[in-house]
C-alpha positions in Angstrom: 24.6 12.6 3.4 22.6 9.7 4.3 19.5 10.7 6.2 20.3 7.6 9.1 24.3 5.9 9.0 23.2 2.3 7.6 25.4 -0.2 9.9 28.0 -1.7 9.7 28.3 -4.8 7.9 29.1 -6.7 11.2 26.7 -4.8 12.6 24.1 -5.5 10.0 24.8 -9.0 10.6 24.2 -9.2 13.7 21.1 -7.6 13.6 19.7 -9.8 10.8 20.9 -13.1 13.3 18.0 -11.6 15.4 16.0 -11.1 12.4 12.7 -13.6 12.4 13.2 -15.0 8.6 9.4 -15.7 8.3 8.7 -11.2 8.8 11.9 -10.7 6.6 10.6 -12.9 3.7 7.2 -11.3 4.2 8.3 -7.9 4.1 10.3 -8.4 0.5 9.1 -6.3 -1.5 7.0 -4.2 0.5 5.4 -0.9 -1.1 5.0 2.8 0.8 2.3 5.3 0.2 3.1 9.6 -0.2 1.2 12.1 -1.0 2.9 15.5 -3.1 3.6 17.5 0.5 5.2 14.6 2.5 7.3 13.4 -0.6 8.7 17.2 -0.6 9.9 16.7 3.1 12.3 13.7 2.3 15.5 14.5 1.5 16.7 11.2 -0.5 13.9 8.4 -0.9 17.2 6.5 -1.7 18.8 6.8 2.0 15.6 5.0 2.9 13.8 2.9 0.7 14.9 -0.4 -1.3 15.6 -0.4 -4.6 12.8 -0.5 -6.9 10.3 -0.3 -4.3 6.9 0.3 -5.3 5.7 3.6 -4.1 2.1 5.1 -4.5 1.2 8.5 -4.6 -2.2 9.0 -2.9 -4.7 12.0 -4.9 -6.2 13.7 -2.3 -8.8 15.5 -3.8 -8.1 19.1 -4.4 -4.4 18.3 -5.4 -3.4 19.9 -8.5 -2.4 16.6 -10.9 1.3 18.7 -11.6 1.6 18.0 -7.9 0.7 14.7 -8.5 3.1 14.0 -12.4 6.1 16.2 -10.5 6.1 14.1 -7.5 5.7 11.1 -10.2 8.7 12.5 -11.9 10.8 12.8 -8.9 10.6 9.1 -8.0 10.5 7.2 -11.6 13.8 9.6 -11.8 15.2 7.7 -8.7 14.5 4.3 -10.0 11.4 3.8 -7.5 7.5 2.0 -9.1 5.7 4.5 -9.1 2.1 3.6 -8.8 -0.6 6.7 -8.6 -4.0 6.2 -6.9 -7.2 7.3 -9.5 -10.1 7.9 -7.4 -13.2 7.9 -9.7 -15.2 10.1 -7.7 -12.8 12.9 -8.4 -12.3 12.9 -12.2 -14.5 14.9 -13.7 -14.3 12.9 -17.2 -13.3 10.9 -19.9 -11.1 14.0 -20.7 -9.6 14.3 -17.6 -9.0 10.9 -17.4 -6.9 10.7 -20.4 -5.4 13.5 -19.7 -4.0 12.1 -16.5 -3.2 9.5 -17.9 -1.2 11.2 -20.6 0.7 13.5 -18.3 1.7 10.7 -16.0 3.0 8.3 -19.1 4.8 11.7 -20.8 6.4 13.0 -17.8 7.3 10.7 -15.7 6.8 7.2 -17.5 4.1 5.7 -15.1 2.8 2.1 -16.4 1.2 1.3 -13.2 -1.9 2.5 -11.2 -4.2 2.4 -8.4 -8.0 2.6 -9.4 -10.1 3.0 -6.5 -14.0 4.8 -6.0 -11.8 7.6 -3.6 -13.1 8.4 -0.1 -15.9 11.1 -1.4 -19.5 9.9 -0.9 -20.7 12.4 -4.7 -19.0 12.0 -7.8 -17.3 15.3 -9.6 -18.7 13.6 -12.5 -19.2 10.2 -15.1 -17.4 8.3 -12.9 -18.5 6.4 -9.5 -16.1 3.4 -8.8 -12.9 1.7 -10.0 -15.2 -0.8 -12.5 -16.1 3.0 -14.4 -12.5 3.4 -14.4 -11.9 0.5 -16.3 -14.3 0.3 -18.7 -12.9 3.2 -20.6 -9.8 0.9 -21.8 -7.5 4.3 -21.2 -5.6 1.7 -19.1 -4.7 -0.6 -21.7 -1.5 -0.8 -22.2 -0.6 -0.3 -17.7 1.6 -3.1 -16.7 0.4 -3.1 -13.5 -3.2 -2.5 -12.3 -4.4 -2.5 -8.7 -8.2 -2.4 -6.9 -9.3 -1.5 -4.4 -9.9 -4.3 -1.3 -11.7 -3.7 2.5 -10.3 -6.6 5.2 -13.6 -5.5 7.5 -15.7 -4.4 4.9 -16.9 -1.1 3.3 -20.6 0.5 4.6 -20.1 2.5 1.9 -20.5 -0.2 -0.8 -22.4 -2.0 1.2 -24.9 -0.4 4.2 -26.0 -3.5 5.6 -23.1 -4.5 6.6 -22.3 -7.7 4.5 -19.8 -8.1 1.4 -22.2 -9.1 -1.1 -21.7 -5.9 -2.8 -17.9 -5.8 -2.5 -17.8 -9.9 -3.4 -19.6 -9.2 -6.7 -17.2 -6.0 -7.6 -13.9 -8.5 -6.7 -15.8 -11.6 -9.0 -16.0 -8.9 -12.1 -12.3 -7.5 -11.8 -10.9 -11.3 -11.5 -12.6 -12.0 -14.5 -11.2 -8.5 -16.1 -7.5 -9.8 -15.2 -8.1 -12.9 -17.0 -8.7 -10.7 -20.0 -6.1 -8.1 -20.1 -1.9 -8.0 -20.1 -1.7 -6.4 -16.4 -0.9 -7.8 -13.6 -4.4 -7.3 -11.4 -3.9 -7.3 -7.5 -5.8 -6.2 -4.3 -4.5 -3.5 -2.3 -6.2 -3.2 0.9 -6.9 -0.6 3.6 -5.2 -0.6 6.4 -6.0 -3.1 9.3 -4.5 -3.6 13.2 -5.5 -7.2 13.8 -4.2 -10.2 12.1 -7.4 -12.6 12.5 -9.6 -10.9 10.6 -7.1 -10.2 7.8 -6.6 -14.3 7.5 -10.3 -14.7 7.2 -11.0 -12.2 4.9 -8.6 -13.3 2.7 -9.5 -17.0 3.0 -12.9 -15.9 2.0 -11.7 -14.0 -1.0 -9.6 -17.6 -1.4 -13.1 -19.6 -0.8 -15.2 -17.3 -3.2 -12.6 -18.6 -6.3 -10.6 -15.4 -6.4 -7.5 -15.5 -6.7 -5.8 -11.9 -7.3 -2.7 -11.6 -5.2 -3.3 -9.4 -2.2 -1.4 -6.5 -0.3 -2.2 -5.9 2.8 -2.5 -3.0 4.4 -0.5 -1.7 7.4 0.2 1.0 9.3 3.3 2.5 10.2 4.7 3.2 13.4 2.6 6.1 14.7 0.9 7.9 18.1 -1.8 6.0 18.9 -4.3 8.8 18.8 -2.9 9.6 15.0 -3.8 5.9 14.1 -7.2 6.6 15.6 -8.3 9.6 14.0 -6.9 8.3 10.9 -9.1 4.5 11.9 -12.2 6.9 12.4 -12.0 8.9 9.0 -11.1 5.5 7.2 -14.0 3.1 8.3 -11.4 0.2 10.0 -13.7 -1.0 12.3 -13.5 -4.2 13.8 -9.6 -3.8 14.5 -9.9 -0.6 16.1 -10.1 -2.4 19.4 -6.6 -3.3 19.3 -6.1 0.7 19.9 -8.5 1.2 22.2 -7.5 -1.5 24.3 -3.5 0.5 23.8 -5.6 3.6 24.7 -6.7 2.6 28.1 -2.9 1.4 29.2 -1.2 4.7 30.0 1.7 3.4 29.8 1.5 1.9 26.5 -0.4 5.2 25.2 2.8 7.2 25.4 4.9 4.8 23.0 4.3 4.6 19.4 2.3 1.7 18.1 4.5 -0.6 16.1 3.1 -3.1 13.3 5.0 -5.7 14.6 3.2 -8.2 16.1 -0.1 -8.1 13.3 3.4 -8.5 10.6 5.2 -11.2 12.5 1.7 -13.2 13.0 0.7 -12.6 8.9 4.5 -14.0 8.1 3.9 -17.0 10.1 0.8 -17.9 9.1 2.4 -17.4 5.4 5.1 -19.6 5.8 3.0 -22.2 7.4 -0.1 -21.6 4.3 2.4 -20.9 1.3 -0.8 -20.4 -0.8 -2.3 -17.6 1.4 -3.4 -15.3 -0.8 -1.8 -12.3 0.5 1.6 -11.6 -1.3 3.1 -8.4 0.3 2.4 -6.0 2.7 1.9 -2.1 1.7 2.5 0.8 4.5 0.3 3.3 5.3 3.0 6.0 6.7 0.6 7.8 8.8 3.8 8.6 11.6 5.8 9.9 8.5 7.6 8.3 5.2 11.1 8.0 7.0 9.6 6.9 10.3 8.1 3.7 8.3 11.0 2.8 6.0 13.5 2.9 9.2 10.8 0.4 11.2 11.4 -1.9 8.0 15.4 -1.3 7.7 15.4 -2.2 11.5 13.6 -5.7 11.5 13.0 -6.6 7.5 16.8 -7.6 7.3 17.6 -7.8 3.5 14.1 -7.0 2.9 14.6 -3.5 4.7 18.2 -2.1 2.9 18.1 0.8 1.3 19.3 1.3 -1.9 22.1 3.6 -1.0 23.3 1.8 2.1 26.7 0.5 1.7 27.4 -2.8 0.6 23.7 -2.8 -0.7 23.4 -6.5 -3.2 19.4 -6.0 -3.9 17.5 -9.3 -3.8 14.5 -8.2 -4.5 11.8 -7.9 -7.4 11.9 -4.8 -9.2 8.5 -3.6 -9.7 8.8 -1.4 -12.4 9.2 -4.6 -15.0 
């Protein structure tokens, strides 16, 4: 049984009359994060999700990587991308690495991946940022190949507070996709305000690269989960959006929704078709089912799962 009844298809019509075509269009496509124990709690990622979506599968360090290849497994085997994060700091070595690698290419046919510097400030060993990653060539052969991007900047990279650092890392992985089969993008971390999305990525734009970006987004979630989760993650500058939520009682018992900060992106898209950012990735950080029903209810086509009834998928699939 169906985790949610998908509605009718008069229903479902209606609905989709009230649907705002710019959001739909910029929701196609749309990827989901899980980690190992959340993935275990769905029932059917099929009742919920598109198909073909693109789903990643975040390492938290100290997961056992049979977590991570099982959970791999489980998706691949329901006709989902799966796309696993590699933070650097955690990998101990080469060996590991190709080990990794290995597993998730044997077991559960993975041709896609996430490199990233992970969210420890010491390395577990030879490896201390994405670039590292790379330079190995263990990913030769990955169809698809994502980095790592920061909307209001990184204080890790960069202490002082500018992007010279992060600019400079971006430059050296645009010229890497210009050298290799994969498909390079930009996934970033998750932001609550759309203006300083459109000028970072216009910056990106200005500096001459021109890697497709996914943006970052929150799912619907309490507003003091979205803040401890803000805190741990370095957003910043956005953060005022939830505060200013915070300080309206009224407003601090309802869920934050990514509605507006999505509606204002797909405008701004349809009205700049070359705006660099391509499609929008989901931090689920008020749970998996919680953020794929937000997208059923206003992405329209964009949102159907791939069991619902009368489902005719549209979209890419990202596992090509």
């Amino acid at each position: 049984m169906a985790l949610f009844s998908f509605p009718s298809k008069s229903t479902a019509a209606g609905r989709e009359d009230q649907t705002s075509r710019p959001l739909e269009n910029f929701l196609r496509g749309y990827s989901i994060e899980v980690i190992p124990r959340t993935a275990a709690k769905v029932a059917s990622f099929r009742d919920i999700l598109p198909e073909g979506t693109r789903v990643y599968i975040a390492h938290i360090d100290g997961t056992p990587i049979e977590d991570m290849v099982r959970t791999a497994r489980r998706l691949t085997d329901d006709g989902f991308a799966v796309m696993p994060h590699f933070p650097a700091r955690i990998i101990k070595d080469r060996a590991e690495l190709a080990d990794w690698i290995a597993r998730y290419q044997g077991e559960a046919g993975v041709t896609q991946a996430l490199l990233l510097g992970g969210g420890r400030t010491t390395t577990a060993g030879e490896f201390e940022d994405s670039l590292k990653l790379i330079e190995t060539g263990l990913f030769d052969g990955f169809r698809h190949l994502h980095v790592a991007g920061h909307p209001e900047g990184n204080r890790d990279i960069d202490p002082d507070g500018s992007d010279r650092i992060v600019m400079q890392a971006l430059n050296w992985k645009q010229a890497f996709s210009r050298r290799t089969d994969a498909r390079v993008a930009i996934t970033t971390q998750f932001c609550f305000e759309a203006a300083p999305v459109i000028a970072w990525a216009n910056r990106v734009a200005d500096e001459g690269i021109d890697l497709p970006i996914h943006i970052g987004v929150a799912g619907p979630a309490r507003i003091q989960t979205l803040m401890k989760y803000a805190l741990s993650c370095g957003v910043g500058p956005s953060m005022k959006v939830l505060q200013r939520r915070a300080r309206d009682v009224t407003k601090l018992l309802l869920p934050y929704e990514p509605t507006e900060l999505l509606s204002e992106l797909a405008v701004y898209k349809e009205q700049q078709p070359g705006f660099g950012i391509e499609q929008v990735h989901f931090f689920p950080l008020g749970g998996i089912e919680t953020s794929a029903n937000w997208v059923t209810e206003h992405g329209g086509s964009a949102g159907r799962p791939a069991n619902s009834e009368g489902d005719t998928h549209d979209g890419a699939d990202y596992r090509r």
